[in-house]
N, C-alpha and C positions, 0 to 999 in steps of 0.2 A: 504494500500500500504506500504512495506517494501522501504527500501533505494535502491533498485534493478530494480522499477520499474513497477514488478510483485507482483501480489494479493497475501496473502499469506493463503494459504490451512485451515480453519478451520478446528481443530481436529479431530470433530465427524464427519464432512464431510469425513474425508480422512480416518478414522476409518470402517465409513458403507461402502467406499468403497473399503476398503481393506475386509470385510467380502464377500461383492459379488462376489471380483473374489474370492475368497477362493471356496467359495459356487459353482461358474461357475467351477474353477479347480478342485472341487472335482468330479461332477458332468459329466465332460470333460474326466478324468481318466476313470469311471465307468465303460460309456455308449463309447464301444468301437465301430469302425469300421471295422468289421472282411474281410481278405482278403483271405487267403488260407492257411492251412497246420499250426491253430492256430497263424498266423502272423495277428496284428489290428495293426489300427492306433487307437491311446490315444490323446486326444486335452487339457489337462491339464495346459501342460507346455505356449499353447500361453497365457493364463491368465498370466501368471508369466512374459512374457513377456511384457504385457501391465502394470501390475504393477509397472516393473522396468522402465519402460517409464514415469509415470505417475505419482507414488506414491514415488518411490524412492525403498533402501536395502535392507530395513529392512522390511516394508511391503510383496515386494516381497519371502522374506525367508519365511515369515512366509504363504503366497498364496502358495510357493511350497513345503511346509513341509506339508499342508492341502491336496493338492491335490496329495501329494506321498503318503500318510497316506492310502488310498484307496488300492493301489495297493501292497503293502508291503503284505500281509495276501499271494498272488495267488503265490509271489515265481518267475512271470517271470519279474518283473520290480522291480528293487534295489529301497528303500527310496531314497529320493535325500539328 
């Protein structure tokens, strides 16, 4: 316990799980859900979003620089 009250986050804890969402937002990017006329939906970004919830900044940049890294190569989605 910190002076806050709250536990505080083990490294390698907060480490493996800044890989999974990496892992899930690459994964999320990939595997698209195609709609019409070349338009998907991409589920990448919710990871990033749970990271910034969870993990905190900096974990997060680094989940959504993982999981834009994917999609950079096809030309229709900018790196983030």
């Amino acid at each position: 316990m910190n002076g806050t009250g709250k536990a505080s986050r083990p490294l390698g804890r907060k480490a493996l799980a800044t890989l999974t969402l990496a892992l899930l937002a690459l994964c999320g990017n990939y595997l698209t859900l195609p709609l019409f006329f070349g338009v998907g939906f991409i589920f990448g970004s919710i990871m990033v979003m749970v990271a910034v919830r969870f993990l905190g900044t900096l974990p997060a940049v680094l989940v959504a620089f993982t999981g834009g890294f994917i999609r950079w190569p096809y030309g229709d989605t900018p790196m983030p």
